[in-house]
N, C-alpha and C positions, 0 to 999 in steps of 0.2 A: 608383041607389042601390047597386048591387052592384059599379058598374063604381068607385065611390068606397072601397069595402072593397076592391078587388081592387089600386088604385093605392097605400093608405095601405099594405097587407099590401108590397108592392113596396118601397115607401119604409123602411120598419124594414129589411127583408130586407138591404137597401142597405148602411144604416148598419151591420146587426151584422157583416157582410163587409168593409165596410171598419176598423172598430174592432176586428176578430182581426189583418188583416193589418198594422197599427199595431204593434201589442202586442209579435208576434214578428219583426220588424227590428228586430237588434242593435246599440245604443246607437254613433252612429260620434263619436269623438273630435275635435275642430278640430285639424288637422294644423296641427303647428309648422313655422315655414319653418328649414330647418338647412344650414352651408355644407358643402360636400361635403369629406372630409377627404382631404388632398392626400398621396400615396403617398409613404411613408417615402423616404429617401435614404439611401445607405449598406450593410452589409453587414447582415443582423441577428443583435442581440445573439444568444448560446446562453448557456443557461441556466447558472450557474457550479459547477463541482465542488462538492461536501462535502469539509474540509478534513478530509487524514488527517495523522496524527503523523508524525513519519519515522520513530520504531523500528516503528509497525504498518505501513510503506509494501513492498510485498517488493522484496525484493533481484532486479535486472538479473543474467540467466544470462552464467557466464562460457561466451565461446568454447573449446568443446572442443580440447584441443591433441593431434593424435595422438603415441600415444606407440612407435611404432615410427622409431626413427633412420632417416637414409637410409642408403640404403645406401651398404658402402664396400667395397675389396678383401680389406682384413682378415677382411671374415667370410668368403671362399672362401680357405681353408685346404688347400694341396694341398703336401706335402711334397716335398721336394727328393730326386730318383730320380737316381742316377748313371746317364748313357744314354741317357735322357728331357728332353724339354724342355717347361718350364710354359708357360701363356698367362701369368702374370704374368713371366714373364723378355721379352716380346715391347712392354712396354709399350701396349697396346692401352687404349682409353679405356675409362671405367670403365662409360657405358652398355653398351659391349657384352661385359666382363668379367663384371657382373650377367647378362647373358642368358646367357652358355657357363657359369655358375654352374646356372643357372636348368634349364638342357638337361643340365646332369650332366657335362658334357667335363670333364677333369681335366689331361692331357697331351695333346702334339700328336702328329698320326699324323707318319710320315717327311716324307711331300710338304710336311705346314704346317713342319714344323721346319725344312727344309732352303729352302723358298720364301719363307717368311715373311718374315726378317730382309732380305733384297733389296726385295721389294715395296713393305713398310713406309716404305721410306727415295724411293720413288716412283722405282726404276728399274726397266727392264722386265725380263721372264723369258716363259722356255719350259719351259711342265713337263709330263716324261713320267709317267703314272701312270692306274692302272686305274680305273673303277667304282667306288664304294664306297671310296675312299681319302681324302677327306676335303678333294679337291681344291676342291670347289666352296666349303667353309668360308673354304679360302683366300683364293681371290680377292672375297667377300663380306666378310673381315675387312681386307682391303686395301682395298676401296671404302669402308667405311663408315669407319676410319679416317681416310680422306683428308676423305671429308664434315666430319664434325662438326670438327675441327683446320683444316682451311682452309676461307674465305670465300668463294665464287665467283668468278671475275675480274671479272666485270659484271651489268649485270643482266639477265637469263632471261626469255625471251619464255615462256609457254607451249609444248607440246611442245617445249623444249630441256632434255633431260638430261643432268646433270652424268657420266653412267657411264651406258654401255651394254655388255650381255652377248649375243651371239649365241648359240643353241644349235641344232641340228638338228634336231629334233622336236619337237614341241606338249607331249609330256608331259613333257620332259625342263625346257621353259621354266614351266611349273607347277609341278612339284619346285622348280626356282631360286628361283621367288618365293615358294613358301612357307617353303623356309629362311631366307630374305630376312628375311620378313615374323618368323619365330622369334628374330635377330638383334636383330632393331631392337623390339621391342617396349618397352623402356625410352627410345627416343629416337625424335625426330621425323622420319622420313628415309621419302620415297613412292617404294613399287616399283609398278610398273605390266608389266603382262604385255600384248604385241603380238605376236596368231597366230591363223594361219587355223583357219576354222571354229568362233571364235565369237561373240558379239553384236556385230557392225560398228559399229556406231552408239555403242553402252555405251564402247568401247576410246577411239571418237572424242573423245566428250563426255572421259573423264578422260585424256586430253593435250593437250585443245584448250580445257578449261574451269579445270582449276587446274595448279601448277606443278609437276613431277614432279620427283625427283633419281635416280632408274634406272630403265633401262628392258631388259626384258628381253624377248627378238622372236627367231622365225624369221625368216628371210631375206627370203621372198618375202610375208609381209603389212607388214614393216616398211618396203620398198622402195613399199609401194603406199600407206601412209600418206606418205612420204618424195614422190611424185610430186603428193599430192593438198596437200600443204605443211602438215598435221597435227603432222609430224614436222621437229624441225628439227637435224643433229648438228654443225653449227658451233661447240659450245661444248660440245664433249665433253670432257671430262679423263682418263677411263680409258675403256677400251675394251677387253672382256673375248672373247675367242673359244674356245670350250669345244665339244670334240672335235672337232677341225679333220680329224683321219683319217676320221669321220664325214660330215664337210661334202662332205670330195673324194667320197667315196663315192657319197654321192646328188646331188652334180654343181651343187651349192649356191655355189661358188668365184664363177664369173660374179658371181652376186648379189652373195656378200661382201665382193667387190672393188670393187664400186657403192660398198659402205655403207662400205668404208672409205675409199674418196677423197669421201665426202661427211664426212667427220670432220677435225680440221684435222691437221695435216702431224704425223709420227711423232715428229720434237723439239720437238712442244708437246703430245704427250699421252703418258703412260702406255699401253704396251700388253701383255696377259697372253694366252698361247695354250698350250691344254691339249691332248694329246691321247696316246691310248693307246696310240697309236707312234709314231714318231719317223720316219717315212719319207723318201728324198729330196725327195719332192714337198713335205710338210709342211714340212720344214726349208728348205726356197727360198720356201715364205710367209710363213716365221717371222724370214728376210733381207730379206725384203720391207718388211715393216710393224712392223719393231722396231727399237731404236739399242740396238747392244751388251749384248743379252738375256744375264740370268742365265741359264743353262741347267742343268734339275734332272731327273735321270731315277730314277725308282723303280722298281727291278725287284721284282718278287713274289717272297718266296723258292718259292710256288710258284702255278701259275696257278689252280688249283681248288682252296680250302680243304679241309680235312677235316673240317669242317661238315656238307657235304655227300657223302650215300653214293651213287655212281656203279650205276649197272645197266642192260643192256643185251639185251632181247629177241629171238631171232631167230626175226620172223614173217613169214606171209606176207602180202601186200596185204589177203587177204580175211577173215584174220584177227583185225587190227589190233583194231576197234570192238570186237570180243567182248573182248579182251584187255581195252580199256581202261574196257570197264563193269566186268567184275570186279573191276579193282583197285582201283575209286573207291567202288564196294558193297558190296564183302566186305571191305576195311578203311575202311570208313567216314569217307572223306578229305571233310575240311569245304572243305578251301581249297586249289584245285589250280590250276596254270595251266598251259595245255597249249598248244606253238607249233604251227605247221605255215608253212610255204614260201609258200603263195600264199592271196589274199583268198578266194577262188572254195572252198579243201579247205576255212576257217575255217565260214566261212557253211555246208557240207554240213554239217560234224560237228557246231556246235552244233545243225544240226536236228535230227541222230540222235540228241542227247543231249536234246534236250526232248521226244522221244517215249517216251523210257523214262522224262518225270517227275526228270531232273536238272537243278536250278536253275544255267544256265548264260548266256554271253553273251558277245558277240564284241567282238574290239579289233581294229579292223585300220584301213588309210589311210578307207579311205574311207566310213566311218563318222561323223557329223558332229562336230566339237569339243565342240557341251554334253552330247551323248548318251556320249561317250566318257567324261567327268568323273566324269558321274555314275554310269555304270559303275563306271569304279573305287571311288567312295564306297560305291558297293552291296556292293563287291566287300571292300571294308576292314570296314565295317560288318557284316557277315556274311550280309546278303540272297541275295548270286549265293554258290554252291558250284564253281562250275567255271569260270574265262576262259580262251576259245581267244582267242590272240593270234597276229599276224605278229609277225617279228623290230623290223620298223621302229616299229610301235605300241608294243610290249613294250620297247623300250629306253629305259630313265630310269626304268621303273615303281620305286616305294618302296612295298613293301607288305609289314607285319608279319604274319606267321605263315604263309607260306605253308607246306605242309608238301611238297609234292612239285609237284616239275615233269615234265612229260611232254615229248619231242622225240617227238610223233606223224609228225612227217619229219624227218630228221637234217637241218641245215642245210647250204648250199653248201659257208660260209666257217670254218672251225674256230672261229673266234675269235667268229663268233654262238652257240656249244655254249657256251662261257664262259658268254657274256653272260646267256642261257638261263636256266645253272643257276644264276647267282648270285644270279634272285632268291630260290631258297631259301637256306636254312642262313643265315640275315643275323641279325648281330649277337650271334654268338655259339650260335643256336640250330641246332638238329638239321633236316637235310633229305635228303630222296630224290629224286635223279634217275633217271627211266625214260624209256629210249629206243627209240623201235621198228627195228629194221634189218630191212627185206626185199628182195623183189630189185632194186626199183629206185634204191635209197639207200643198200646197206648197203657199198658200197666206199664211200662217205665217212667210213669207220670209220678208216681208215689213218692218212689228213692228222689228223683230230681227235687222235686217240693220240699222232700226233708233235709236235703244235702242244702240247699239256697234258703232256707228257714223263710219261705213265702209259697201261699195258694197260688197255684196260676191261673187267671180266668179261661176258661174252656168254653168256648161257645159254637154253634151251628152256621155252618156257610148260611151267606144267600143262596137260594136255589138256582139263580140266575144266572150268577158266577160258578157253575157247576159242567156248564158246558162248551164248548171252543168249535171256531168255523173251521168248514176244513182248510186242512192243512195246503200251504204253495208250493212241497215238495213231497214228493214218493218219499216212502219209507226205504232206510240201508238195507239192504237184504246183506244176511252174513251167512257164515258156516254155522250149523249147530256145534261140530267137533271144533270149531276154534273160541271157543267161548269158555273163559277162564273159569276156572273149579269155585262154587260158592260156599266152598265148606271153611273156608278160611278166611277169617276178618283181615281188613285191611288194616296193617301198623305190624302184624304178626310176622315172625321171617321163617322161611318158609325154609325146611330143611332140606342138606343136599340132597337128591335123590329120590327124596321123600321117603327115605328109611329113618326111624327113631336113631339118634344118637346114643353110640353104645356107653353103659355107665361108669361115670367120674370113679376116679380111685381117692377116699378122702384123705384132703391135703391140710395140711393144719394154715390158720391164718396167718399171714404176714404181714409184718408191722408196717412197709412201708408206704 
């Protein structure tokens, strides 16, 4: 009986479980059988604009037109000077007419007046003239004239440039191409600069990757692009050699004679040679490597401007330093350059001078080419107060404001005293040379006097100015064995090995 209640209670239990789970399973619909829709073909439709009116539609900007004309000669206005001669009487193109606009030139110095009108017409010259005379305009307004007016003969391999300029020094070929570069700024024309002591590689890449039209090099890094076939001068047209009295000097000749019989033969290029004298020796290379040279010599009406005011110390050796801290702290000289003879005094004195806290820095050979650049930028810029230079570094510098120069050693050669003071008093401004004479230097006082056709006042320090507080820094303690040989001036090059060169077999002259 119980086991029949315990079955029936089962049996409902059953059904009410299965009658919830009925209930809540959601109604499913007879699926329709549907063809699958076949993928469009074609690009698809986009939706279509709202049409607008055409008076509310806006108006298409017009192309701005600049309203400055080009430029032309008529806006550089330079009146007719009896005397004088203009850059518009020279017919020069008008790209580089805009830029001697631009730079402020109005009249030509002697050297362009009298050089010009020959070069222009593509025959060749010899011009004698100093520094600072305006020579290098020259023969930069002859190259670039010749560029943009004639077409090339053929077509230019990479490193083939149509005009090469030789110069003697690294800083002198950095001046050139930045004038270069000031010239040509309205016209398309690539100056490239090749010289030891700076980024080898960088120099490579830009003559060996696009097409250069000058090239401006010392001797001996452009012979070693020239060996490595970087360099090519088979298609040279002008060929410019700037301070050839310079080149003999530091013994550069050898080389230049390399680069010129690698250039093609003298009656099929152009060629321009500058130098500040006229010596026999220069004038039998100037027979050499020219056909029937205009010959143009500018004498100074005097060698030392009056720009510049002369003065002359008579100290003794141990003197010197005390002398020349006073004069740079008690009148408060911003921008001084101060030579000395050899690399070895340079390096002593600027140490002396950064122990008393003078922001100074040295120029000399053997200091590397980007460290020397940037020197000078410091030194324009107004960072360094003092640069000792050699004579050989110091030659070609361009730098505005100098205010006094020092000859802390009188030089050998007169004509470096020149060279010296010229970098002050430039362009019109006020400058002081101060020169120390004591006992080992000051008979080089005679030749200089007669080389500049003037006395130079010599007078006695203050005794006051004779002596200096101590210093705010220890002195450099060095090696004695690492201290460079004093037997050899600086500008001199110094043979390999230090054995004499064995002797030349004579070779007769070559005409090219």
């Amino acid at each position: 009986m119980v086991r029949k209640i315990i079955n029936r209670f089962r049996d409902k239990l059953k059904k009410i479980i299965t009658g919830r789970a009925k209930s809540s399973a959601p109604a499913v619909a007879p699926q329709e059988t549907q063809r699958p829709t076949p993928p469009r073909r074609g690009k698809k439709k986009e939706p279509k604009a709202p049409h607008i009116p055409e008076n509310l539609r806006p108006q298409a900007a017009l192309p701005e037109t600049d309203p400055t004309p080009p430029w032309d000669a008529s806006q550089f206005l330079v009146p007719k000077v009896e005397g004088k001669t203009r850059f518009h009487d020279l017919d020069l193109p008008s790209e580089i007419m805009h830029a001697i606009s631009d730079l402020g030139f109005s009249y030509c110095t002697p050297i362009q007046a009298q050089i010009l009108p020959h070069t222009l017409t593509g025959k060749d010259a010899t011009g004698k003239a100093q520094t600072g005379t305006g020579k290098t305009a020259a023969f930069l307004a002859t190259i670039f004239t010749r560029l943009l007016r004639t077409a090339p003969p053929g077509k230019r391999r990479h490193g083939s440039p149509r005009a090469l300029i030789l110069a003697p020094t690294r800083e002198l070929v950095l001046q050139i191409v930045e004038d270069a570069r000031e010239l040509t700024k309205h016209c398309n024309v690539t100056t490239v600069a090749i010289l030891g002591g700076m980024d080898y590689q960088k120099q490579q890449r830009q003559v060996t990757e696009h097409q250069v039209d000058i090239i401006v090099a010392t001797p001996g890094r452009l012979l070693d692009f020239k060996r490595q076939q970087y360099v090519h001068l088979d298609q040279v047209e002008i060929l410019v050699i700037d301070e050839a009295d310079r080149m003999l000097d530091m013994g550069f000749i050898p080389d230049v004679r390399q680069i010129v019989h690698s250039t093609p033969n003298k009656d099929k290029r152009q060629t321009l040679l500058f130098s500040a004298t006229l010596t026999p020796q220069v004038i039998s290379l100037a027979s050499q490597w020219t056909t029937n040279p205009a010959t143009v010599e500018i004498e100074p009406d005097q060698i030392v401007t009056d720009t510049v005011e002369q003065l002359v110390y008579l100290v003794s050796s141990r003197e010197k330093f005390a002398l020349l801290y006073n004069i740079i702290t008690r009148q408060n000289l911003e921008r001084v350059m101060i030579f000395c003879n050899r690399k070895d005094e340079t390096r002593h004195l600027a140490e002396k001078l950064a122990r008393y806290d003078i922001q100074c820095a040295i120029l000399s050979g053997d200091i590397p080419q980007h460290t020397r650049t940037k020197t000078l930028e410091n030194f324009r810029g107004g960072k360094i107060r003092v640069l000792v230079a050699t004579d050989v570094a110091g030659r070609g510098i361009h730098v505005d404001g100098v205010s006094h120069v020092v000859n802390y050693t009188l030089p050998h050669d007169p004509e470096d005293y020149v060279h010296r003071i010229g970098r002050t008093g430039r362009a019109g401004a006020l400058g002081t040379s101060v020169s120390f004479a004591d006992e080992s230097d000051s008979f080089q006082l005679p030749d200089i006097e007669e080389f500049i056709g003037a006395k130079l006042p010599c007078i006695q320090p203050d005794p006051e100015w004779l002596s200096t507080p101590p210093p705010s820094r220890p002195a450099v303690k060095r090696d004695p064995s690492a201290e460079a040989p004093r037997s050899r001036p600086s500008g001199s090059r110094p043979r390999p090995g230090g054995r004499r060169p064995p002797p030349r077999s004579p070779r007769s002259n070559s005409s090219r």
